[in-house]
N, CA, C and O atoms as a DFTB+ gen file, in Angstrom:
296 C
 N C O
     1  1       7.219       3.534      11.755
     2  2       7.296       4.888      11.248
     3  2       8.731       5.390      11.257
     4  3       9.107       6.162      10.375
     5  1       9.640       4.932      12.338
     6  2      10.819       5.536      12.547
     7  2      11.795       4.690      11.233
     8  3      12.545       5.278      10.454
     9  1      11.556       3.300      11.259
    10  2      12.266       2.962      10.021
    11  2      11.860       3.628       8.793
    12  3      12.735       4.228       8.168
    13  1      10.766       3.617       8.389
    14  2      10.115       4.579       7.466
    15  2      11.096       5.843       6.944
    16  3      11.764       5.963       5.917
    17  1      10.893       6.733       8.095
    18  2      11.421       7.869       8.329
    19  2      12.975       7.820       8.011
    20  3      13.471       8.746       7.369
    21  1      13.856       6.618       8.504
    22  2      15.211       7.079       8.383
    23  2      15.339       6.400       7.025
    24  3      16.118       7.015       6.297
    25  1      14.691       5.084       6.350
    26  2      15.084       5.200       4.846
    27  2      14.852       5.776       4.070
    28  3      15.602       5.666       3.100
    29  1      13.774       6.685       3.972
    30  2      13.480       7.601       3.149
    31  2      14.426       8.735       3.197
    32  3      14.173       9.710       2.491
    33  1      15.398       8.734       3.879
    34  2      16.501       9.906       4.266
    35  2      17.779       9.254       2.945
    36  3      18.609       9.890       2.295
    37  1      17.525       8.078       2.952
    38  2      18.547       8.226       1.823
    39  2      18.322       7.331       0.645
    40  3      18.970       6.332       0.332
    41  1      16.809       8.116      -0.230
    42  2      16.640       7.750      -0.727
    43  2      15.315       7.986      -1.232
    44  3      14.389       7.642      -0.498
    45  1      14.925       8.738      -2.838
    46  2      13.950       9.611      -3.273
    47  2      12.606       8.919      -2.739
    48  3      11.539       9.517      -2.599
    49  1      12.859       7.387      -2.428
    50  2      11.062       7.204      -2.680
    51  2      10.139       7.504      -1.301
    52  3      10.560       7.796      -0.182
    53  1       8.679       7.329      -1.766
    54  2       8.189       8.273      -0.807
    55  2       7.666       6.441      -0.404
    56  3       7.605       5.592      -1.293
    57  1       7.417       6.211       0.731
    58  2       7.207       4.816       1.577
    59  2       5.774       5.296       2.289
    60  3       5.716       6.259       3.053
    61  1       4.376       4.292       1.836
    62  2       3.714       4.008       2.552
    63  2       3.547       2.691       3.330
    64  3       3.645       1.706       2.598
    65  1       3.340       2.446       4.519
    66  2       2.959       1.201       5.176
    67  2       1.564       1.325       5.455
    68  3       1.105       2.190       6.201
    69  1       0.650       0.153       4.643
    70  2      -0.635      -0.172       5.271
    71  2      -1.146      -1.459       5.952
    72  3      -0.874      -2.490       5.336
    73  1      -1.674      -1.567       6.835
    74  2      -2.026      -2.764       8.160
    75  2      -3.685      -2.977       7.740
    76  3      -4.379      -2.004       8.035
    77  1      -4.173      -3.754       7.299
    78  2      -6.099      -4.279       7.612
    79  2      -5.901      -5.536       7.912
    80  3      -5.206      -6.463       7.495
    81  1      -6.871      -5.302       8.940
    82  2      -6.681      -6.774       9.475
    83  2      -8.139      -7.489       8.880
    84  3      -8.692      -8.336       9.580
    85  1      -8.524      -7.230       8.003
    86  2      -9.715      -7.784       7.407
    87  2     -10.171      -7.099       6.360
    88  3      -9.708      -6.000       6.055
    89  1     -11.168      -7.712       5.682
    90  2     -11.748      -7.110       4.666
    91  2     -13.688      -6.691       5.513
    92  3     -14.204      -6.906       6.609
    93  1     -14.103      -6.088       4.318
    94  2     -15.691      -6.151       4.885
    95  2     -15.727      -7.188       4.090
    96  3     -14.917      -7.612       3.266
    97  1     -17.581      -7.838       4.699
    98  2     -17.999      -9.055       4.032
    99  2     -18.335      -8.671       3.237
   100  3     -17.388      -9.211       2.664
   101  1     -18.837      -8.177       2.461
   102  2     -18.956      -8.154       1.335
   103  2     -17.914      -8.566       0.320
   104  3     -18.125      -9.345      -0.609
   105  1     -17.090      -8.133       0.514
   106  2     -15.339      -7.570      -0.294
   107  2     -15.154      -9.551       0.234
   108  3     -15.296      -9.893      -0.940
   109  1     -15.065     -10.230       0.602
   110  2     -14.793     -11.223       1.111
   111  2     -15.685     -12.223       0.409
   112  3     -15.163     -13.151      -0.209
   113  1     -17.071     -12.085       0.469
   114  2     -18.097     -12.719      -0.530
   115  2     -17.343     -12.720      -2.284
   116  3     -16.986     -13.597      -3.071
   117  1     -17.375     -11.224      -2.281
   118  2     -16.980     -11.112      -3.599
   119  2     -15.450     -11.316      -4.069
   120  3     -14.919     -10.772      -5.036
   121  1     -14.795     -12.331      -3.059
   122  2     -13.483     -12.547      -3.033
   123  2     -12.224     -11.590      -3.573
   124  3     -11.310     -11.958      -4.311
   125  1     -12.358     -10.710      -3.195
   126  2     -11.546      -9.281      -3.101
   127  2      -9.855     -10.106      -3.087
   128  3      -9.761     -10.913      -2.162
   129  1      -9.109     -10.036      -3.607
   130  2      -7.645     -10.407      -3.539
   131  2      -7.079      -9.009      -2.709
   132  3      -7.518      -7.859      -2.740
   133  1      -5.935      -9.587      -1.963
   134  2      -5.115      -8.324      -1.224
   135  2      -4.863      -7.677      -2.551
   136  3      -5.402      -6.571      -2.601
   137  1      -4.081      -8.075      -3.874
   138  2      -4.201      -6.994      -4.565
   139  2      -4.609      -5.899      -5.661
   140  3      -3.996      -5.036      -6.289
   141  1      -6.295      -6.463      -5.576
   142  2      -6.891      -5.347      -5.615
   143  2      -6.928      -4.391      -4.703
   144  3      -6.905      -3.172      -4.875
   145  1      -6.994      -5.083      -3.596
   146  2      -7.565      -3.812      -2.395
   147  2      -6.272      -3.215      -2.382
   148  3      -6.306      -2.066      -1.942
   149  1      -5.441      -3.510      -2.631
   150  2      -3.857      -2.528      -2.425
   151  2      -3.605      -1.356      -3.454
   152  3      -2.947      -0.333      -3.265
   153  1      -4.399      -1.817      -4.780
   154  2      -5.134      -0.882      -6.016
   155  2      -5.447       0.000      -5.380
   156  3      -4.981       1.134      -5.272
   157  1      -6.487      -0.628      -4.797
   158  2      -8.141       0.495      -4.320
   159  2      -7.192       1.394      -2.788
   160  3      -7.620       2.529      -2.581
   161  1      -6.266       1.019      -2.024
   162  2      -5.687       1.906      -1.385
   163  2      -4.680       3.003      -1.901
   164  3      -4.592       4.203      -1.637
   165  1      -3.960       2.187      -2.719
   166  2      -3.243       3.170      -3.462
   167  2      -3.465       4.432      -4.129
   168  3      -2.814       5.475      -4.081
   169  1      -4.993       3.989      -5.047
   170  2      -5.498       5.264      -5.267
   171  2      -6.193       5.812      -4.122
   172  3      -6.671       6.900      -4.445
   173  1      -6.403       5.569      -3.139
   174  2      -7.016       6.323      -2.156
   175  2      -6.787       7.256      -1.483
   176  3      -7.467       8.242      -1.201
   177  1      -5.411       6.829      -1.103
   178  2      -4.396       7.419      -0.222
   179  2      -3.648       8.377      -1.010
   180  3      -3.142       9.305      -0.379
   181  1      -3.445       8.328      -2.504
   182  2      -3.315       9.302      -3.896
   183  2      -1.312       9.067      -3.880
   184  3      -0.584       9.956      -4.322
   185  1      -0.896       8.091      -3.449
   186  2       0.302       7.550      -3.351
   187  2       1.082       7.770      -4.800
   188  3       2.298       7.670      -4.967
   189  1       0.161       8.069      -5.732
   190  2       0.669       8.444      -7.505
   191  2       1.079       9.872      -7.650
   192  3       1.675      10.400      -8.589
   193  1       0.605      10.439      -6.437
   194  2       0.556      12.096      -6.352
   195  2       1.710      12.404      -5.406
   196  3       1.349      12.571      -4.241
   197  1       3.378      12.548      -5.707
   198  2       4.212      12.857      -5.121
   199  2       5.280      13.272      -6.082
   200  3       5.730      12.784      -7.119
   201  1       5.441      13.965      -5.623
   202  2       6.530      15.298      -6.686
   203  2       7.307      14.066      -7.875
   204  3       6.791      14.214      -8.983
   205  1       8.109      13.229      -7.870
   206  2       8.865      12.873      -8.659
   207  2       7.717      10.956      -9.109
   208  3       8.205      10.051      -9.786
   209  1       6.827      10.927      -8.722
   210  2       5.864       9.804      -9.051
   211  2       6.857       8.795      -8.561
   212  3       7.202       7.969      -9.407
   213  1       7.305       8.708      -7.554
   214  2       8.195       7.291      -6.781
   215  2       7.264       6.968      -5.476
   216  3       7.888       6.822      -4.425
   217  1       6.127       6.866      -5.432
   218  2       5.471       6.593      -4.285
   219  2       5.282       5.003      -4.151
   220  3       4.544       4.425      -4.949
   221  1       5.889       4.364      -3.232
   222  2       5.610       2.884      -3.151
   223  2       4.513       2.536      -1.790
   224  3       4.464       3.224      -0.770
   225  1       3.691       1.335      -2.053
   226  2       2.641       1.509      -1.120
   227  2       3.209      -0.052      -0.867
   228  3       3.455      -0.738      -1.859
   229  1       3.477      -0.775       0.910
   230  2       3.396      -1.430       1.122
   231  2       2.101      -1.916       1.938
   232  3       1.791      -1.456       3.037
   233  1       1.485      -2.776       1.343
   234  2       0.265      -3.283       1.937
   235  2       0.372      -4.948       2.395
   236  3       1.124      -5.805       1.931
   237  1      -0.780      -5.093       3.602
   238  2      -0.148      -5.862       4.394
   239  2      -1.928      -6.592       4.848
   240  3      -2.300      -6.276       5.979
   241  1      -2.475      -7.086       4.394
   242  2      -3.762      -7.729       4.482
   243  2      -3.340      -9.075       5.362
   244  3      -2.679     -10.004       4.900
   245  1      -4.090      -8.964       7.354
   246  2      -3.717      -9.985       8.134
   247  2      -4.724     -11.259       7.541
   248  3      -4.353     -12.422       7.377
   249  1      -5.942     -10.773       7.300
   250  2      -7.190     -11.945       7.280
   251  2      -6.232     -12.992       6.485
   252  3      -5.865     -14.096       6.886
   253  1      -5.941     -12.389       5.318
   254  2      -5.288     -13.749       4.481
   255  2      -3.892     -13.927       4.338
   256  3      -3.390     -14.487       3.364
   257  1      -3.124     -13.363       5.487
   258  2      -1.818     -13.782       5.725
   259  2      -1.227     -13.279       4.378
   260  3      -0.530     -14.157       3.870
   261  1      -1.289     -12.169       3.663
   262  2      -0.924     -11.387       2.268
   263  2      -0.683     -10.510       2.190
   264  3      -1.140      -9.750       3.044
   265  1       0.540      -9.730       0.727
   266  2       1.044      -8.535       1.229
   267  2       1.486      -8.108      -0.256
   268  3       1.925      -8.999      -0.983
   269  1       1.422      -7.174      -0.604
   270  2       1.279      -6.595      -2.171
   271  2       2.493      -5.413      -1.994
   272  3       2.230      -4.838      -0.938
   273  1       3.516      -4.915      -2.501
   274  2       4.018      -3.864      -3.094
   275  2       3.730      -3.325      -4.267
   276  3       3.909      -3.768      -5.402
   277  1       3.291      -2.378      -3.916
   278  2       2.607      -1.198      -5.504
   279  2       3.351       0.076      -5.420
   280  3       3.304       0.902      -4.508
   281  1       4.043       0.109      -6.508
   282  2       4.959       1.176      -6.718
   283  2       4.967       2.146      -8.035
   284  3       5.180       1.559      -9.096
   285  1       4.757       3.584      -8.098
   286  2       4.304       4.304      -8.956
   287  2       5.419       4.480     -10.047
   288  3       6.593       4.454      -9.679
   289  1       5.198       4.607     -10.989
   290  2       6.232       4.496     -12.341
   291  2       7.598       5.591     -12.016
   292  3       8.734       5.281     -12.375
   293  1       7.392       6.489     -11.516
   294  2       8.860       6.575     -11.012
   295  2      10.063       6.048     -10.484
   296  3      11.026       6.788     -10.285
């Protein structure tokens, strides 16, 4: 959070960090890729919804050792 915090000091974009250490089974049956689910967080968390649309979502899926950057058209 504290790195978070001091790069965003110089510098417009807005920084999410997300941690799952698994999927549900289901999502796992239906072989869910980290990045969909980084989709399905992104809009969740509404990471598209920040004053200048620079919201970047780092996602970080442990089960399959995988990790997606999704970053809003700003």
């Amino acid at each position: 959070e504290q790195a978070i915090a001091a790069s965003e000091r110089t510098h417009a974009g807005e920084i999410r960090f997300v941690v799952e250490t698994n999927l549900h089974p289901l999502e796992i049956v239906n072989k869910k890729s980290a990045k969909k689910r980084a989709l399905e967080v992104f809009s969740h968390l509404h990471i598209w919804d920040t004053e200048h649309n620079n919201g970047v979502l780092i996602y970080l899926l442990l089960a399959d050792h995988d990790f997606e950057i999704l970053a809003d058209r700003g």
